[in-house]
mmCIF file of the N, C-alpha and C atoms, coordinates in Angstrom:
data_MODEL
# 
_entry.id   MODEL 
# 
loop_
_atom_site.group_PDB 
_atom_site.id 
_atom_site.type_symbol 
_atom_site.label_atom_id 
_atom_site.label_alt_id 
_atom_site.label_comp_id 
_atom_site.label_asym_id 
_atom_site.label_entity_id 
_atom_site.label_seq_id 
_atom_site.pdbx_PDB_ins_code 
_atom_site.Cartn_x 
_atom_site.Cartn_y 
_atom_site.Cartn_z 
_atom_site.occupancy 
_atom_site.B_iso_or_equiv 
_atom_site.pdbx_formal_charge 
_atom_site.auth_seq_id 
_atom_site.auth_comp_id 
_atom_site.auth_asym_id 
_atom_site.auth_atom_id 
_atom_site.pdbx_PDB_model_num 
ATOM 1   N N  . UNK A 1 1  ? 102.213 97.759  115.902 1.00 0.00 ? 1  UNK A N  1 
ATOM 2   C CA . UNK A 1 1  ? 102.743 98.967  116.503 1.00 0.00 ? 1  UNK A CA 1 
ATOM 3   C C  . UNK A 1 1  ? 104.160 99.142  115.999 1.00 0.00 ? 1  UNK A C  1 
ATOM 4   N N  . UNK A 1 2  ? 104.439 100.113 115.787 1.00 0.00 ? 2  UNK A N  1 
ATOM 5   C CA . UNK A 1 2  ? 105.748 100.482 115.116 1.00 0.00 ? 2  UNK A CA 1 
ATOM 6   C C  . UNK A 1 2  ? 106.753 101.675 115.927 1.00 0.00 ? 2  UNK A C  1 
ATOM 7   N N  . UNK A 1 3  ? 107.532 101.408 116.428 1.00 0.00 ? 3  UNK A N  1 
ATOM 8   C CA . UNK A 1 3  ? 108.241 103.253 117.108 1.00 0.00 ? 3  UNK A CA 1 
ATOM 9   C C  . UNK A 1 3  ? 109.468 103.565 116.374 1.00 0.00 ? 3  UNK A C  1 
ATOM 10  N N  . UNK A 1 4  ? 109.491 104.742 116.457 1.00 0.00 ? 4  UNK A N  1 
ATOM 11  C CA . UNK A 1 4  ? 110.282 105.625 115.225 1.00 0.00 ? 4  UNK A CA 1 
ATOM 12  C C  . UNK A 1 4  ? 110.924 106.738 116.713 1.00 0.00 ? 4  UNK A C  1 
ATOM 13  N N  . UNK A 1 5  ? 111.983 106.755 116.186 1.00 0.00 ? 5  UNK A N  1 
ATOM 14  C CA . UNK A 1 5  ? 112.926 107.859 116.927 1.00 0.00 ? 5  UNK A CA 1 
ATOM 15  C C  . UNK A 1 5  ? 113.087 108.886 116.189 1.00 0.00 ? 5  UNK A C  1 
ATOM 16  N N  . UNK A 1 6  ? 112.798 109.847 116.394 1.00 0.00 ? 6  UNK A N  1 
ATOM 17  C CA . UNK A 1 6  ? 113.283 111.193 115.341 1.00 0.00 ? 6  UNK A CA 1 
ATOM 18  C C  . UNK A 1 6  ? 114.085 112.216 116.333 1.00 0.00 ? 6  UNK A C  1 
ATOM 19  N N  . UNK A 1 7  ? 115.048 113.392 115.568 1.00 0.00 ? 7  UNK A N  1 
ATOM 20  C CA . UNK A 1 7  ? 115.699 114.244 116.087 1.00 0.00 ? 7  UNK A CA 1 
ATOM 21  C C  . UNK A 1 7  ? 114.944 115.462 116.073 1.00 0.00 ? 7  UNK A C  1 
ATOM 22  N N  . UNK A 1 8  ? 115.123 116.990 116.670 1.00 0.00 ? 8  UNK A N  1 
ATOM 23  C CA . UNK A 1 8  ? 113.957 118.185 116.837 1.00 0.00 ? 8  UNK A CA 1 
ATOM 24  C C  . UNK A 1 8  ? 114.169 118.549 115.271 1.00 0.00 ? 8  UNK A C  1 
ATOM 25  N N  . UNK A 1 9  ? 115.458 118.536 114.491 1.00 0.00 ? 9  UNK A N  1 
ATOM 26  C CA . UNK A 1 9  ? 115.039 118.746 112.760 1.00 0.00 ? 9  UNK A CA 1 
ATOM 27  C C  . UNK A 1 9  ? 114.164 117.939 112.203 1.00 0.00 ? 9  UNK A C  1 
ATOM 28  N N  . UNK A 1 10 ? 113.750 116.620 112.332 1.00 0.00 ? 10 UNK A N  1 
ATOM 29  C CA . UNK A 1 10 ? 113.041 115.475 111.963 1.00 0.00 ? 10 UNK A CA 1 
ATOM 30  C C  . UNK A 1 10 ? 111.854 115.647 112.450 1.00 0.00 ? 10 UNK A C  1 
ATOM 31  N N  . UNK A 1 11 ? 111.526 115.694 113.478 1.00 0.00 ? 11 UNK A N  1 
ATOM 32  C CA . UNK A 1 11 ? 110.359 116.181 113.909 1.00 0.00 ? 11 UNK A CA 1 
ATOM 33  C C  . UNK A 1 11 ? 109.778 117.615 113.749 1.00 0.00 ? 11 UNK A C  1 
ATOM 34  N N  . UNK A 1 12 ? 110.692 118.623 113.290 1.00 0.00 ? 12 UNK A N  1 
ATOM 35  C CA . UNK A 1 12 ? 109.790 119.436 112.752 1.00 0.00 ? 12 UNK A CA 1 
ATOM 36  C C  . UNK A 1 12 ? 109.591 119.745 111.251 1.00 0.00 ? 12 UNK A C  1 
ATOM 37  N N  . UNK A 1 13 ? 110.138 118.686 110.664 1.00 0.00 ? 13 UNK A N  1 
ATOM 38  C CA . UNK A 1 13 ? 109.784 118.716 109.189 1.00 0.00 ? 13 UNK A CA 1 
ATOM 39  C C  . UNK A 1 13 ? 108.739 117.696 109.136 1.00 0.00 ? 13 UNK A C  1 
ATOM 40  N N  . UNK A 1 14 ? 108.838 116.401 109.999 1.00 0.00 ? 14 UNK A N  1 
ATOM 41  C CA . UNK A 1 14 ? 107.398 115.428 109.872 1.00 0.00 ? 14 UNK A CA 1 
ATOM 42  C C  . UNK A 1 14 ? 106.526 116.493 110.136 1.00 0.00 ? 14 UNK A C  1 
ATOM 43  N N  . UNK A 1 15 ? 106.388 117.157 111.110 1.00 0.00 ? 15 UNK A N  1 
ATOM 44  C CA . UNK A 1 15 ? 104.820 118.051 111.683 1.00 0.00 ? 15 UNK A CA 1 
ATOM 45  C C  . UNK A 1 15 ? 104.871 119.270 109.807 1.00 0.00 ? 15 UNK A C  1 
ATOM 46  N N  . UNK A 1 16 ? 105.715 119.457 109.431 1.00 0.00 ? 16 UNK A N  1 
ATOM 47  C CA . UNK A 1 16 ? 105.299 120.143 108.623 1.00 0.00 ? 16 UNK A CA 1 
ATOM 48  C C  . UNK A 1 16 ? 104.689 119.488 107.270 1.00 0.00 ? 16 UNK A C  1 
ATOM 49  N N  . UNK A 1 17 ? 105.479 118.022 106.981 1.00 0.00 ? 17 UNK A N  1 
ATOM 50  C CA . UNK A 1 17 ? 104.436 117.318 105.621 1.00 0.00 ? 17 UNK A CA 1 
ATOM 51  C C  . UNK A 1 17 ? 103.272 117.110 106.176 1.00 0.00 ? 17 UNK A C  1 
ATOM 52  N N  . UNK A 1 18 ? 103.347 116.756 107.163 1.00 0.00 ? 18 UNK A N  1 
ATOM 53  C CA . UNK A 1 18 ? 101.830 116.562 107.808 1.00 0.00 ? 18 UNK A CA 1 
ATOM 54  C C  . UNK A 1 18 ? 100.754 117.178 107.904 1.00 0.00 ? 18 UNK A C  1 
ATOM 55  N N  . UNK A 1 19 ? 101.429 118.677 108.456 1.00 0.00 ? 19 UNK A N  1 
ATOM 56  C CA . UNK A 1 19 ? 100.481 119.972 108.383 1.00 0.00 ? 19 UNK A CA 1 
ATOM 57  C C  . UNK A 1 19 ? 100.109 120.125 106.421 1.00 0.00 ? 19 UNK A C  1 
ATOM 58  N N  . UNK A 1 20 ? 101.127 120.322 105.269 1.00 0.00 ? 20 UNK A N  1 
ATOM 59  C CA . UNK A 1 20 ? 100.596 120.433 104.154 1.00 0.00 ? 20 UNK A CA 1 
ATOM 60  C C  . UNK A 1 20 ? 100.017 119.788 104.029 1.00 0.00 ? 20 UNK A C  1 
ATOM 61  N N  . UNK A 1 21 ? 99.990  118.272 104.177 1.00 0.00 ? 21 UNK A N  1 
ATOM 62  C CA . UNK A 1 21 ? 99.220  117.024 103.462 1.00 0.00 ? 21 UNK A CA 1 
ATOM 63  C C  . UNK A 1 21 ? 97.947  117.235 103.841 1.00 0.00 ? 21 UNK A C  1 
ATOM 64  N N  . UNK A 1 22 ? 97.826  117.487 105.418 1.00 0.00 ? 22 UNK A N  1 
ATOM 65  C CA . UNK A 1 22 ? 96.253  117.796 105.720 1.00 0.00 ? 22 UNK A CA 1 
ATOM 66  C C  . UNK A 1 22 ? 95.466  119.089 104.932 1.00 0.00 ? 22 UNK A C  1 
ATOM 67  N N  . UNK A 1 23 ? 96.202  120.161 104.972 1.00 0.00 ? 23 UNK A N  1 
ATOM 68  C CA . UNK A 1 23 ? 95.965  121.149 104.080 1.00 0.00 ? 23 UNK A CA 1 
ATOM 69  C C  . UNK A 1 23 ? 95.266  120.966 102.590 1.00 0.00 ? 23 UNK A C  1 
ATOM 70  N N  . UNK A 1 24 ? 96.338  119.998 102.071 1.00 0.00 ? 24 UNK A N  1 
ATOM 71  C CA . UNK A 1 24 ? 96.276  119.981 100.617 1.00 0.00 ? 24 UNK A CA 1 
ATOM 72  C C  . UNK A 1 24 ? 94.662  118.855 100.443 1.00 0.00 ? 24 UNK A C  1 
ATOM 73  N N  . UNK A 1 25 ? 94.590  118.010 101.434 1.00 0.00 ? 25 UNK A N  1 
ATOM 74  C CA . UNK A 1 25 ? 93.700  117.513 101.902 1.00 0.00 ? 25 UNK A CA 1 
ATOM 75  C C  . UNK A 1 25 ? 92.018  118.137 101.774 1.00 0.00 ? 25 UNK A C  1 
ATOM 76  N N  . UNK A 1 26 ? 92.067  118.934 102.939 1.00 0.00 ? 26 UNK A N  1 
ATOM 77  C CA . UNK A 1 26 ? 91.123  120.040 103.148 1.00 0.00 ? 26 UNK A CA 1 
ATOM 78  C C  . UNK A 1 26 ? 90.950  120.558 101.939 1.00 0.00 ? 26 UNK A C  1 
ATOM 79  N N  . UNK A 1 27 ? 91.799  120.857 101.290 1.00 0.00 ? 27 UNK A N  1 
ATOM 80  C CA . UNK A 1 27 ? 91.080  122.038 99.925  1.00 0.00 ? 27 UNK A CA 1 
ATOM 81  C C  . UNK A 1 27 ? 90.241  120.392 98.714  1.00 0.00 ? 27 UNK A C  1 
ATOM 82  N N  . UNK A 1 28 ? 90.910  119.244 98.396  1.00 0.00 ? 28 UNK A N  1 
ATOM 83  C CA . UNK A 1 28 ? 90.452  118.429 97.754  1.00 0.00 ? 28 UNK A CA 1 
ATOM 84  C C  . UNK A 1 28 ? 89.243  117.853 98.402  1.00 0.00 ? 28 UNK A C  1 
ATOM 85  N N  . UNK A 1 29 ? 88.750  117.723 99.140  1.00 0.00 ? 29 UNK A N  1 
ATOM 86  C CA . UNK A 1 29 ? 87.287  117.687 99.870  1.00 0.00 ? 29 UNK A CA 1 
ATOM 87  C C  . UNK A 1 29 ? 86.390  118.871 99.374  1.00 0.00 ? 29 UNK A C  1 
ATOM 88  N N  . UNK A 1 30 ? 86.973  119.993 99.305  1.00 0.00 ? 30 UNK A N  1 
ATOM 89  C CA . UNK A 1 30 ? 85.766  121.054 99.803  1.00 0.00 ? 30 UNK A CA 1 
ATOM 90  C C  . UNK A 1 30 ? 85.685  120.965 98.011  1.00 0.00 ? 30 UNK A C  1 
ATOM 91  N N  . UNK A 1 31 ? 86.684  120.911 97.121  1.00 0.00 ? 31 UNK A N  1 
ATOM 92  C CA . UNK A 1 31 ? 86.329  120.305 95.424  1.00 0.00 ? 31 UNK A CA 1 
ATOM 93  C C  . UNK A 1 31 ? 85.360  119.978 95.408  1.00 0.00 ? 31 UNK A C  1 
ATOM 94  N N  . UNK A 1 32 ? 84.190  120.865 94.836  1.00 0.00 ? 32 UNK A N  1 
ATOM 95  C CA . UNK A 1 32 ? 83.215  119.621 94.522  1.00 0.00 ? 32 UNK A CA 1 
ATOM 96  C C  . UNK A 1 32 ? 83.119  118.751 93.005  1.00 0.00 ? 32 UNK A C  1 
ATOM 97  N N  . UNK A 1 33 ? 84.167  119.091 92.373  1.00 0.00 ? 33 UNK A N  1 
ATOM 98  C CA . UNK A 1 33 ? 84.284  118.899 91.141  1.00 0.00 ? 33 UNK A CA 1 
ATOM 99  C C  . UNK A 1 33 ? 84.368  116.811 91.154  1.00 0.00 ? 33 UNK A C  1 
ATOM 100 N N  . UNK A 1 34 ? 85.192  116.998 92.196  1.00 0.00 ? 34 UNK A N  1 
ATOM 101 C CA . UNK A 1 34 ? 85.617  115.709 92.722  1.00 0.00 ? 34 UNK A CA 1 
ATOM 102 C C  . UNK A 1 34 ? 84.765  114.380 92.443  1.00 0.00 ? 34 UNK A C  1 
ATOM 103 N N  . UNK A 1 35 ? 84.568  113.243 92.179  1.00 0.00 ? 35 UNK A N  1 
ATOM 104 C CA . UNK A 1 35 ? 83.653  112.291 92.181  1.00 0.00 ? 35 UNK A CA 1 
ATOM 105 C C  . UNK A 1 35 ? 84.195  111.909 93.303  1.00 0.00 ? 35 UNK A C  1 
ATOM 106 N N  . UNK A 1 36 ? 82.687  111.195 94.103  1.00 0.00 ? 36 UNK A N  1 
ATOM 107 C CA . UNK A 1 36 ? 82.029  111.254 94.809  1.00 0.00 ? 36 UNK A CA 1 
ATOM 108 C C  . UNK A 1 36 ? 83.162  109.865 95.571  1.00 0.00 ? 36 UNK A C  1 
ATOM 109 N N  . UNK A 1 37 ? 83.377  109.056 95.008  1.00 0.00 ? 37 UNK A N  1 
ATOM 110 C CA . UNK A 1 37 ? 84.440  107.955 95.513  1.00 0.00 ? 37 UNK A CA 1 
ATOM 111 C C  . UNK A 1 37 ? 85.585  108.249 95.646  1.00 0.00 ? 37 UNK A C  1 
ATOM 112 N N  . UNK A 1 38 ? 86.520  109.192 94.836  1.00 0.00 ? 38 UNK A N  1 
ATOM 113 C CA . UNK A 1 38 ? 87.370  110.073 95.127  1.00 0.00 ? 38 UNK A CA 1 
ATOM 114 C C  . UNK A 1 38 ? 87.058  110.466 96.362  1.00 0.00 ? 38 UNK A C  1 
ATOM 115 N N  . UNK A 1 39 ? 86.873  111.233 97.198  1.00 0.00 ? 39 UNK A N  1 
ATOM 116 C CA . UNK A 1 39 ? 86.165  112.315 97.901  1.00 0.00 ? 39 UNK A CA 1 
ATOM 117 C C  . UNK A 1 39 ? 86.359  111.643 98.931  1.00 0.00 ? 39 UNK A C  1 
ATOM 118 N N  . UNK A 1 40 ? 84.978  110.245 99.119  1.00 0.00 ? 40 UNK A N  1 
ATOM 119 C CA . UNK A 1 40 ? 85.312  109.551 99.913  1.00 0.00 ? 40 UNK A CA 1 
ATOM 120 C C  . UNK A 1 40 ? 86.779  108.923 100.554 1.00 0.00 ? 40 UNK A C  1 
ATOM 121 N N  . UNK A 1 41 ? 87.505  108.691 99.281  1.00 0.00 ? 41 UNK A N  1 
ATOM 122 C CA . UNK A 1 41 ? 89.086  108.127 99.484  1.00 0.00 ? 41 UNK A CA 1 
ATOM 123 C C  . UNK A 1 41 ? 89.656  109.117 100.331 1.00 0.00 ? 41 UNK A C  1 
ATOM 124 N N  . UNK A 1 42 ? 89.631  110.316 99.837  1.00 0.00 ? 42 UNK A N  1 
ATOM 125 C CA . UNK A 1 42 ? 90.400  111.328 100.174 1.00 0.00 ? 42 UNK A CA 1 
ATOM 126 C C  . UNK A 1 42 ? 90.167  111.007 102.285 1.00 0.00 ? 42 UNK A C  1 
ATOM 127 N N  . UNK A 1 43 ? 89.072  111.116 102.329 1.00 0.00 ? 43 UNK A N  1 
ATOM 128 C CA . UNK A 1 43 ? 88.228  111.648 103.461 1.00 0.00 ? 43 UNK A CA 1 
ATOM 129 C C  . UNK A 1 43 ? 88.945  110.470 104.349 1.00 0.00 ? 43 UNK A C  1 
ATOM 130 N N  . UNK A 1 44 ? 89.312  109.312 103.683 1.00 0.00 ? 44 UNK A N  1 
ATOM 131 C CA . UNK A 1 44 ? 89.535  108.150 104.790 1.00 0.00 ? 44 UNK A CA 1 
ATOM 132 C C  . UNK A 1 44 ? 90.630  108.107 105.420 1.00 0.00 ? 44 UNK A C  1 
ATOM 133 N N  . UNK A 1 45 ? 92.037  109.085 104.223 1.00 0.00 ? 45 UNK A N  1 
ATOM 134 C CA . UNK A 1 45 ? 93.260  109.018 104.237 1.00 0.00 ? 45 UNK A CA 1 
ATOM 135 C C  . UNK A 1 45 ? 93.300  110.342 105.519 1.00 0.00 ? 45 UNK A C  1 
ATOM 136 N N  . UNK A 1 46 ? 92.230  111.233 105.297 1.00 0.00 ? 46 UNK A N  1 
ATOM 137 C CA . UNK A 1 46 ? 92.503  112.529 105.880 1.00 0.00 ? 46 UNK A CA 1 
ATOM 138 C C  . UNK A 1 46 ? 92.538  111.955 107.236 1.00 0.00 ? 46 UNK A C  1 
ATOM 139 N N  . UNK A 1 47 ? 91.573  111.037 107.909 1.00 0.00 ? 47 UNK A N  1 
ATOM 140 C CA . UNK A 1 47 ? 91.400  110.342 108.892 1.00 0.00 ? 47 UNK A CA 1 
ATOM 141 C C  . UNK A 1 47 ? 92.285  109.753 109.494 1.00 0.00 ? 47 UNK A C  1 
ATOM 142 N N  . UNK A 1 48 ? 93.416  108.913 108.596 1.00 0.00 ? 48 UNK A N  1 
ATOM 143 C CA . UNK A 1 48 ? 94.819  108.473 109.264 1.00 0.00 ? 48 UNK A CA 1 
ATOM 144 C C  . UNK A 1 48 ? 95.623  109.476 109.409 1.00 0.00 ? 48 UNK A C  1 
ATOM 145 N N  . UNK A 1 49 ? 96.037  110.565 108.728 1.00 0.00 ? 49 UNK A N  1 
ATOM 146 C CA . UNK A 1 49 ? 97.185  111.516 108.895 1.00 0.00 ? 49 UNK A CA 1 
ATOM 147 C C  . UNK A 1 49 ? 96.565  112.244 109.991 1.00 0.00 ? 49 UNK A C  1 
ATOM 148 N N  . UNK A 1 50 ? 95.469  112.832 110.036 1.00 0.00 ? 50 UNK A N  1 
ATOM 149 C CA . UNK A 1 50 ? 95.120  113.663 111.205 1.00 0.00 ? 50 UNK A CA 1 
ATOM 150 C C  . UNK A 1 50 ? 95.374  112.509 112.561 1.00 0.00 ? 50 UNK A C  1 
ATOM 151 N N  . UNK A 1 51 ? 95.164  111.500 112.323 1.00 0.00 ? 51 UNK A N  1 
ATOM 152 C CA . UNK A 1 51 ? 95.417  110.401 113.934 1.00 0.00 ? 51 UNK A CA 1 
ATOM 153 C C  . UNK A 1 51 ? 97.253  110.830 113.962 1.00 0.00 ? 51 UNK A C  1 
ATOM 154 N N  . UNK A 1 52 ? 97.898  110.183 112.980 1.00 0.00 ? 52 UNK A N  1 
ATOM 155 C CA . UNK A 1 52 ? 98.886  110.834 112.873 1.00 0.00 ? 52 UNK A CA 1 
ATOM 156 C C  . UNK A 1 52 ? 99.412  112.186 113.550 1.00 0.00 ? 52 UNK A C  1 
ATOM 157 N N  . UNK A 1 53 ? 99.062  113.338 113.246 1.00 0.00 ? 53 UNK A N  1 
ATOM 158 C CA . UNK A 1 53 ? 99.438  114.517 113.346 1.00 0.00 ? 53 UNK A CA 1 
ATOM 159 C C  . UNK A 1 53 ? 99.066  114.597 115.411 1.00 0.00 ? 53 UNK A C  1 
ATOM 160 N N  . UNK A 1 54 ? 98.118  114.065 115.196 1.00 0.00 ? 54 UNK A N  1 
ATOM 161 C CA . UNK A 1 54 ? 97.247  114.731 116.670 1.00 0.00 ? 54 UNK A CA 1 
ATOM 162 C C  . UNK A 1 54 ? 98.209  113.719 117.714 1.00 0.00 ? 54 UNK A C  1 
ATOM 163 N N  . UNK A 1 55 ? 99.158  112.914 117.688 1.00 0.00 ? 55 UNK A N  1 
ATOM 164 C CA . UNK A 1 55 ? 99.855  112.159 118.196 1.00 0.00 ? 55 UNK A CA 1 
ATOM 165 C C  . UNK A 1 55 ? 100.609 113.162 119.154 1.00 0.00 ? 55 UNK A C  1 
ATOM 166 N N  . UNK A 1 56 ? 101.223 113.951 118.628 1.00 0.00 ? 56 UNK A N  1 
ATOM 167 C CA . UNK A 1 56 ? 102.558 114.990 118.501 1.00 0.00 ? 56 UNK A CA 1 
ATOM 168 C C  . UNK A 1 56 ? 101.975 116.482 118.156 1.00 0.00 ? 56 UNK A C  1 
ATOM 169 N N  . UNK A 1 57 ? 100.688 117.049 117.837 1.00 0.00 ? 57 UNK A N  1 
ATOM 170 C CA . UNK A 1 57 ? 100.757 118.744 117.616 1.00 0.00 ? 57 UNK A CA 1 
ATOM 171 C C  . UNK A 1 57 ? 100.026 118.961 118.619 1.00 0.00 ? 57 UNK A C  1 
ATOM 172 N N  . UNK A 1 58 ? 100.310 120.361 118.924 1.00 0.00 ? 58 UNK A N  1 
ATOM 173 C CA . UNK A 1 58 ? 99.661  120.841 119.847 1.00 0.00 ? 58 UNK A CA 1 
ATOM 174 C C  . UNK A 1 58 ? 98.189  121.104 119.841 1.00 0.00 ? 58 UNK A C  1 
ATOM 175 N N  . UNK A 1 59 ? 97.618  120.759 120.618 1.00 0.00 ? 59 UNK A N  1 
ATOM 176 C CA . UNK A 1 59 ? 95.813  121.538 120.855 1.00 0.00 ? 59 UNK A CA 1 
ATOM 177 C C  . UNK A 1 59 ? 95.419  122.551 120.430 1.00 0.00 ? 59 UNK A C  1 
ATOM 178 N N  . UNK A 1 60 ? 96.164  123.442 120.135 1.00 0.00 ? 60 UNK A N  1 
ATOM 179 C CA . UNK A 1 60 ? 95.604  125.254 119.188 1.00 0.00 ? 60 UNK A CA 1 
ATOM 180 C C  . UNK A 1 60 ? 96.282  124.543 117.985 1.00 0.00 ? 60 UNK A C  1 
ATOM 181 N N  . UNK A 1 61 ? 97.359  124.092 117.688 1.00 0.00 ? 61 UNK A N  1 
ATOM 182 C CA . UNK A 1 61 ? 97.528  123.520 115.970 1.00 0.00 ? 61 UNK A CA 1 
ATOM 183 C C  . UNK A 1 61 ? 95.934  122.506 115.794 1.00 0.00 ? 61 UNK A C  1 
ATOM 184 N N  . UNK A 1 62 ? 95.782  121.416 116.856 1.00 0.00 ? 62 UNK A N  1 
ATOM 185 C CA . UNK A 1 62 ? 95.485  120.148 116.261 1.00 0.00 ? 62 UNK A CA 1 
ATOM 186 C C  . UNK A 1 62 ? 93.601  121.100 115.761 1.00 0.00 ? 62 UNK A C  1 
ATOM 187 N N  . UNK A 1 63 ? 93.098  122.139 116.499 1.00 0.00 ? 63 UNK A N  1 
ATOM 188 C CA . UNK A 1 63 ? 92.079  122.403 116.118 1.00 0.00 ? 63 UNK A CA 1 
ATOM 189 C C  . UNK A 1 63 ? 92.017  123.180 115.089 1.00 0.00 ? 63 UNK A C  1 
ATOM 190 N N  . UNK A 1 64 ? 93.240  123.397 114.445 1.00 0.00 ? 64 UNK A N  1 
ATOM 191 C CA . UNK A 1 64 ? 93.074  124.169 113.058 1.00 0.00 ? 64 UNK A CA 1 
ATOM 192 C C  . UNK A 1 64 ? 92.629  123.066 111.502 1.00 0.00 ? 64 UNK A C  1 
ATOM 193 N N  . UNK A 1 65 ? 92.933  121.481 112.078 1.00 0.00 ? 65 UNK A N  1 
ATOM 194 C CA . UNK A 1 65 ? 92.813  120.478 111.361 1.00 0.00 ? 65 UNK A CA 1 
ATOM 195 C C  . UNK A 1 65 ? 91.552  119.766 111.785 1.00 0.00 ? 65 UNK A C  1 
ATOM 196 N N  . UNK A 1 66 ? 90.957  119.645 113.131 1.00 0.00 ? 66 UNK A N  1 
ATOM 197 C CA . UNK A 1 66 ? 89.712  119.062 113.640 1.00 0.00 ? 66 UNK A CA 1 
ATOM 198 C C  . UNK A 1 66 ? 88.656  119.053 112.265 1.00 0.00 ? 66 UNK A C  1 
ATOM 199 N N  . UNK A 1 67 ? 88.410  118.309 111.505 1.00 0.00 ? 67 UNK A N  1 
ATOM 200 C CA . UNK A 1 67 ? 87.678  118.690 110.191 1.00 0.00 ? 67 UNK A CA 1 
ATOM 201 C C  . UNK A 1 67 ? 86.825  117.760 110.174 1.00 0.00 ? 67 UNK A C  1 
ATOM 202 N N  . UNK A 1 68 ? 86.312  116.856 111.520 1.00 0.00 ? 68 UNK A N  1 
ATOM 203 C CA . UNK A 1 68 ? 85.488  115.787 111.859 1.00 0.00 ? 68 UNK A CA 1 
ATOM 204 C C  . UNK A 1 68 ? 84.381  115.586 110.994 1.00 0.00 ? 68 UNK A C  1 
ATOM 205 N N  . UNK A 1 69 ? 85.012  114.964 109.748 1.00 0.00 ? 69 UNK A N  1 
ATOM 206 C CA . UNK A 1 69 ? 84.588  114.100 109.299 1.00 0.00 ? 69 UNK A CA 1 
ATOM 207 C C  . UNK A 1 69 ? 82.914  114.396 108.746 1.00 0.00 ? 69 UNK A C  1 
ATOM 208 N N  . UNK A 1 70 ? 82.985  115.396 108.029 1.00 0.00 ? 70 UNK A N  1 
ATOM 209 C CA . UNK A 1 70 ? 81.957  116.224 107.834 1.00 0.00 ? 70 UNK A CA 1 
ATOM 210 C C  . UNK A 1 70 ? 81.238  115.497 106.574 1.00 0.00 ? 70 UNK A C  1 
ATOM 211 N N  . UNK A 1 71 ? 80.558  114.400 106.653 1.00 0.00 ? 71 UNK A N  1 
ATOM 212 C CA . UNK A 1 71 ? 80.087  113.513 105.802 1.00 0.00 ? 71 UNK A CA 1 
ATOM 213 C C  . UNK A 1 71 ? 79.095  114.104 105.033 1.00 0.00 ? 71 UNK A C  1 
ATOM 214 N N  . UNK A 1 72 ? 77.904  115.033 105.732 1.00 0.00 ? 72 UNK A N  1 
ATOM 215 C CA . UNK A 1 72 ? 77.447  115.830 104.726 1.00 0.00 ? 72 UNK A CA 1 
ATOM 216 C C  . UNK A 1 72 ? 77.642  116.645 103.337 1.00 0.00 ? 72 UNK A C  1 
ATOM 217 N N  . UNK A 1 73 ? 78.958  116.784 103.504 1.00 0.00 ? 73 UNK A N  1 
ATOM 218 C CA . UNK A 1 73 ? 79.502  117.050 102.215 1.00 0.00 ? 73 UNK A CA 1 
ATOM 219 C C  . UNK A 1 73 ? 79.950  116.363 101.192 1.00 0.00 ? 73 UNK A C  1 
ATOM 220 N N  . UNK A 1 74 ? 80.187  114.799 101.828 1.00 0.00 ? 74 UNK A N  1 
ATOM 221 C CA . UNK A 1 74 ? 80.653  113.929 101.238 1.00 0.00 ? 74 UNK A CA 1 
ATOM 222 C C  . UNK A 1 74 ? 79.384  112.685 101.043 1.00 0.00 ? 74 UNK A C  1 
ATOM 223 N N  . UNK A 1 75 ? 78.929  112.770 99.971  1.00 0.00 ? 75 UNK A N  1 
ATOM 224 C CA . UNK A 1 75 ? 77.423  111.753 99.739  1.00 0.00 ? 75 UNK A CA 1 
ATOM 225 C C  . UNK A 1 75 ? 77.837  110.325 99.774  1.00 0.00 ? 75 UNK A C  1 
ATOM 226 N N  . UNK A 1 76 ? 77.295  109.704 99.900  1.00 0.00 ? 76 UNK A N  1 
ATOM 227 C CA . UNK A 1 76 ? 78.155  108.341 99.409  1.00 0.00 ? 76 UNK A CA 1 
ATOM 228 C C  . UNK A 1 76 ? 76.672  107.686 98.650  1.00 0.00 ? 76 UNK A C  1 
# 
């Protein structure tokens, strides 16, 4: 367990790499160009930052990211 103190500038620039990263995230999944282990990687990381994010964003943000893990798209 780790705790981090941040200030309201600090905390609203973390919620914002966070918000792109998931973003930039989301679009490299829906790639299908992607190999298939890629994809998977992507999908595992998306899994920690969204635990991440959902710590601290609000409930109408956190369901714009809810992207549960939609394995059908992702074959293994």
């Amino acid at each position: 367990m780790l705790g981090m103190l941040f200030n309201d500038k600090e905390c609203k620039e973390l919620d914002y790499v966070l918000r792109k990263e998931l973003d930039e995230m989301l679009l490299d999944l829906s790639d299908q160009r992607l190999d298939q282990n890629i994809r998977h990687a992507i999908a595992n990381r998306y899994k920690t930052v969204f635990r991440m994010y959902a710590r601290f964003a609000p409930q109408k943000e956190l369901s714009k990211y809810a992207w549960g893990g939609r394995t059908s798209q992702i074959k293994h």
